[in-house]
Rosetta silent file (secondary structure, phi, psi, omega in degrees, C-alpha in Angstrom):
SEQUENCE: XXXXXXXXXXXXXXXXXXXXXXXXXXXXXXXXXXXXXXXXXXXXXXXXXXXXXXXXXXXXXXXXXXXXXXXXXXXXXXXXXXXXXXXXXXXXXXXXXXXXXXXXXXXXXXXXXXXXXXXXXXXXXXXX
SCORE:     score description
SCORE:     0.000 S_00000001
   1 L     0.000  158.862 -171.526  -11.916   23.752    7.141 S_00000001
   2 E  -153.861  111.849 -166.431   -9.660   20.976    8.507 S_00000001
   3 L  -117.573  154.136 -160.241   -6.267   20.669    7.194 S_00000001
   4 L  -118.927  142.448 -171.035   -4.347   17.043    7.918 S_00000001
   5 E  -121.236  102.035  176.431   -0.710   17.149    8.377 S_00000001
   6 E   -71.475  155.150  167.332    0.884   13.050    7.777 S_00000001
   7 L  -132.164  157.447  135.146    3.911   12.460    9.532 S_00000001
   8 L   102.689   -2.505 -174.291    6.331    9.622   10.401 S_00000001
   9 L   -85.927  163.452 -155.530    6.970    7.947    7.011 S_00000001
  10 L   157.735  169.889 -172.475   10.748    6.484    6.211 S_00000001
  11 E   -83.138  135.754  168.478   12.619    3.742    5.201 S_00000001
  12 E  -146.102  158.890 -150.648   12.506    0.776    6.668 S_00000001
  13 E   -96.894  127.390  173.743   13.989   -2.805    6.184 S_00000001
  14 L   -33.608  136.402 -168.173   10.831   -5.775    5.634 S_00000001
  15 L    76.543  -14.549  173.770    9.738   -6.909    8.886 S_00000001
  16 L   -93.167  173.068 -169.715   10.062   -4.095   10.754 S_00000001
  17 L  -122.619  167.022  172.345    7.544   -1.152   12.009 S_00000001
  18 E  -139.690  137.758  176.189    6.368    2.635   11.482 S_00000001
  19 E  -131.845  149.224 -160.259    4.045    4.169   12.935 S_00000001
  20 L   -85.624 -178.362 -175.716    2.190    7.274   10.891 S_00000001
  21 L  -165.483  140.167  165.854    0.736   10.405   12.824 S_00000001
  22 E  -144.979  102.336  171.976   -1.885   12.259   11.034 S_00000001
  23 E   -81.855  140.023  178.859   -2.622   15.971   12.958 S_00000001
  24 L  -106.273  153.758  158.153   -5.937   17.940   12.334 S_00000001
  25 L  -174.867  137.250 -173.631   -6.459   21.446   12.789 S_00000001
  26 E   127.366 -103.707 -146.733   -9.061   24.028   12.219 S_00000001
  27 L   -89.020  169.416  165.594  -12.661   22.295   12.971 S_00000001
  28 L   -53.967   63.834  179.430  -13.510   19.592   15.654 S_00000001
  29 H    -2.059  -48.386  175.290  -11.611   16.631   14.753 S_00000001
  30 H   -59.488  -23.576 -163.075  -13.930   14.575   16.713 S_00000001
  31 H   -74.986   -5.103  172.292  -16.591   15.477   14.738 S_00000001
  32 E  -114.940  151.893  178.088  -14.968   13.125   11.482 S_00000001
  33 E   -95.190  164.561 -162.531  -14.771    9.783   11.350 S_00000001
  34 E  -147.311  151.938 -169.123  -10.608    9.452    9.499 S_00000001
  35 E  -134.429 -144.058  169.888   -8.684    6.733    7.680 S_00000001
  36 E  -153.983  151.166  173.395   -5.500    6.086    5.669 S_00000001
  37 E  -131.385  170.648 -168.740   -5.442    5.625    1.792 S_00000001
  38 E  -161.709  150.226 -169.545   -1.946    4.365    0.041 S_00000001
  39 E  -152.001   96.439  169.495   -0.900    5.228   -3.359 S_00000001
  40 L   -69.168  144.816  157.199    2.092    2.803   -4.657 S_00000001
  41 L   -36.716  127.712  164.004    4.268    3.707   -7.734 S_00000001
  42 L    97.294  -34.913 -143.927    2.520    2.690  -10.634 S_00000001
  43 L  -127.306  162.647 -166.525   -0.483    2.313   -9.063 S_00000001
  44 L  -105.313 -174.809 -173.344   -3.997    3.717   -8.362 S_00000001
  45 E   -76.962  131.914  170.324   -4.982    4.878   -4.291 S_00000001
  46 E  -120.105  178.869 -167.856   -6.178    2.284   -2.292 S_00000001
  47 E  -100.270  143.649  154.092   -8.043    2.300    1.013 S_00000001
  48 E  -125.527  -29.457  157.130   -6.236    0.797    3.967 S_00000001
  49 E  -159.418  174.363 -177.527   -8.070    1.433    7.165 S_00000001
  50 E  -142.960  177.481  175.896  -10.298    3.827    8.947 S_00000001
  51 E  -156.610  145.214 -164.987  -11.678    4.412   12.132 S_00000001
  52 L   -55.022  141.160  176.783  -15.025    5.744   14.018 S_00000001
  53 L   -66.077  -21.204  167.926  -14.840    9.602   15.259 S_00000001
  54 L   -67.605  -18.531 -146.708  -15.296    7.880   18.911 S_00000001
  55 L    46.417   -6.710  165.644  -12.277    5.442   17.803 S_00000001
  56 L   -98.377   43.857  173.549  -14.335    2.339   18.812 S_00000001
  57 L  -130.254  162.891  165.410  -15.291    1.360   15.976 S_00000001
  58 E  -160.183  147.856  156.792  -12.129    0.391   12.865 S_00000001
  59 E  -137.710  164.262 -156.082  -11.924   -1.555    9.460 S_00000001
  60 E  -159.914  127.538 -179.578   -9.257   -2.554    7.716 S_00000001
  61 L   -53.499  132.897  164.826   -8.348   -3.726    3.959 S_00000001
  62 L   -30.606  -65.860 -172.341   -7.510   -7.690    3.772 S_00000001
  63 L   -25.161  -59.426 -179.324   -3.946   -6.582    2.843 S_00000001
  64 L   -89.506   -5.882 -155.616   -3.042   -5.106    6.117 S_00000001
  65 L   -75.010  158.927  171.668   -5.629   -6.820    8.749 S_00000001
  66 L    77.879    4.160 -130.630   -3.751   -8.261   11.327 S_00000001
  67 L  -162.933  -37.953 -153.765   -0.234   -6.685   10.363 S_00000001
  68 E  -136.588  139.633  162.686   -1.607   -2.289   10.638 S_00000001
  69 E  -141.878  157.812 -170.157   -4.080   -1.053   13.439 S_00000001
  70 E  -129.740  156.632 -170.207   -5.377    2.205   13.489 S_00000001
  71 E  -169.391  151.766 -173.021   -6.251    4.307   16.411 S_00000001
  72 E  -121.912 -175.343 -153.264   -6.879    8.405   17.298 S_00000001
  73 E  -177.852   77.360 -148.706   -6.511   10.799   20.311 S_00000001
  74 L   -93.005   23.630  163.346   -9.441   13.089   19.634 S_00000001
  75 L   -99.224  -11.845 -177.306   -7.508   15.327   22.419 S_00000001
  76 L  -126.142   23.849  165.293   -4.778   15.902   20.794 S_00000001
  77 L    69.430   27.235 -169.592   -6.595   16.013   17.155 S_00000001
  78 E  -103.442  117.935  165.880   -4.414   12.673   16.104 S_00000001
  79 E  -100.739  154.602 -171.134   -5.151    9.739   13.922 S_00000001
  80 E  -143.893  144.231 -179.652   -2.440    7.141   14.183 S_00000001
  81 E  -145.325  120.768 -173.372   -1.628    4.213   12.202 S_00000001
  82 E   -95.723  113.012  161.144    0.851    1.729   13.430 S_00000001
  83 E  -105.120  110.376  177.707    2.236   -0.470   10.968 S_00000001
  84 L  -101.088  159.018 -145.052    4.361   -4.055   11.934 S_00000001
  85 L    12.194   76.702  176.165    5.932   -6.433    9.607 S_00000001
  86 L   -60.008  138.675 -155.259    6.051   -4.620    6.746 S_00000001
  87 L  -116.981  165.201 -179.198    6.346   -6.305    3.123 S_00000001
  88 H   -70.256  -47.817 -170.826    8.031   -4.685    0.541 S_00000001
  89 H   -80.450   24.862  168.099    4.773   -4.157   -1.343 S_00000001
  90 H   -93.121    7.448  173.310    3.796   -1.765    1.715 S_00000001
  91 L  -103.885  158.033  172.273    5.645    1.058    0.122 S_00000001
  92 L   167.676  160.365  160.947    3.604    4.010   -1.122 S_00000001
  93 L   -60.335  105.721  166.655    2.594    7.452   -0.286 S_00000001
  94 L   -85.573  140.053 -170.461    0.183    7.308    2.545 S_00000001
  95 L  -139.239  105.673 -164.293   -2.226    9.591    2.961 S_00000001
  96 L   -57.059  140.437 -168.592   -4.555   10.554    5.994 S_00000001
  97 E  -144.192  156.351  169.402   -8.464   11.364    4.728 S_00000001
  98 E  -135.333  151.851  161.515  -11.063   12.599    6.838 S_00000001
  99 E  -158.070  131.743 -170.344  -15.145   12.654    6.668 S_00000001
 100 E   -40.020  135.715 -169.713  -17.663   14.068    8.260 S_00000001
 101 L   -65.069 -124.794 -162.325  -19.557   11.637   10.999 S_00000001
 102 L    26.084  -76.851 -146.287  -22.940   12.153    9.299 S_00000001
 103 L   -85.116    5.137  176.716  -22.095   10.823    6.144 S_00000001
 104 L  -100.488  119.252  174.267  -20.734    7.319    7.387 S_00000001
 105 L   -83.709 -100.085  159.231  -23.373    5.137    7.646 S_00000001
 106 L   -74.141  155.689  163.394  -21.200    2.332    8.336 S_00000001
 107 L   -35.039  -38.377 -152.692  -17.540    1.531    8.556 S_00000001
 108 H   -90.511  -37.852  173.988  -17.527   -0.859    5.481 S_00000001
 109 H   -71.725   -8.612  153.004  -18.942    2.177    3.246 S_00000001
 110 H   -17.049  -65.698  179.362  -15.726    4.296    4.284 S_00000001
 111 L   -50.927  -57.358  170.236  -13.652    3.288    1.405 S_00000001
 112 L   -64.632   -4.890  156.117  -15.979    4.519   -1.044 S_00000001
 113 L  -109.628  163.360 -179.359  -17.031    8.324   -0.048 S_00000001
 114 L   -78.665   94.701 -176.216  -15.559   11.180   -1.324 S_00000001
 115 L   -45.007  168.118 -157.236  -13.529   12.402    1.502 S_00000001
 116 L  -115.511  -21.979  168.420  -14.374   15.932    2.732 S_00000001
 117 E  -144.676  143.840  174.080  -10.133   16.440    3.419 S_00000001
 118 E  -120.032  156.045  178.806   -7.156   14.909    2.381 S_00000001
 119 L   -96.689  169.825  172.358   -3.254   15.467    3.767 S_00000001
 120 L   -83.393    9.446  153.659   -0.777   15.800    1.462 S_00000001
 121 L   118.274  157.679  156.659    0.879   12.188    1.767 S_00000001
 122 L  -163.170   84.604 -119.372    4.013   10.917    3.458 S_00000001
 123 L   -77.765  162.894 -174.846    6.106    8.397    1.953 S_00000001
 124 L  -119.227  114.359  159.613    6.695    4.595    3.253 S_00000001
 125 E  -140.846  135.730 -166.732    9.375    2.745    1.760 S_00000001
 126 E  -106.407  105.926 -165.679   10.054   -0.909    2.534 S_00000001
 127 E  -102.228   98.892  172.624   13.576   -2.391    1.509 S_00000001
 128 L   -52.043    0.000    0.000   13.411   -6.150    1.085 S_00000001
């Protein structure tokens, strides 16, 4: 078992940054490749980026490229996802996912398996 703890979400005024923390504990962190998902009011979960259990590999949703990069610390069991100039439509509940390295064939197929853990969320809210 592997349970992901989100951190780091708060309000913040459009244009400005947050940066997320997502901690693992129980199995070998390295051993998943881990993302972010986003769940807006209103709205269904979307994907926004992930990254390789090595960290060199990452993709990232049109929405955010350029704007959110994501990046780990497989010593200190951390996925991290720093987001600058933030839009108003950047608030939701974010939520750290994990999945087992096996099952990723590629990066681009991320979005689309059924993560093997999810955290319980940590809200974003962006005041225009």
């Amino acid at each position: 078992q592997v349970q992901l703890v989100e951190s780091g979400g708060g309000l913040v005024q459009a244009g400005g940054s947050l940066r997320l923390s997502c901690t693992a504990s129980g199995r070998t962190f390295s051993s998943y490749a881990a993302g972010w998902f986003r769940q807006a009011p209103g709205k269904e979960r979307e994907f926004v980026a992930c990254i390789s259990w090595s960290g060199g590999r990452t993709y990232y949703a049109d929405s955010v490229k350029g704007r959110f990069t994501i990046s780990r610390d497989n010593a200190k069991n951390t996925v991290f996802l720093q987001m600058n100039s933030l839009k108003a439509e950047d608030t939701a509940i974010y939520y750290c996912a994990a999945v087992s390295t096996g099952r990723v064939s590629d990066l681009g197929s991320f979005p689309w398996l059924n993560m093997d853990y999810w955290g319980k969320g940590t809200l974003v809210t962006v005041s225009s």
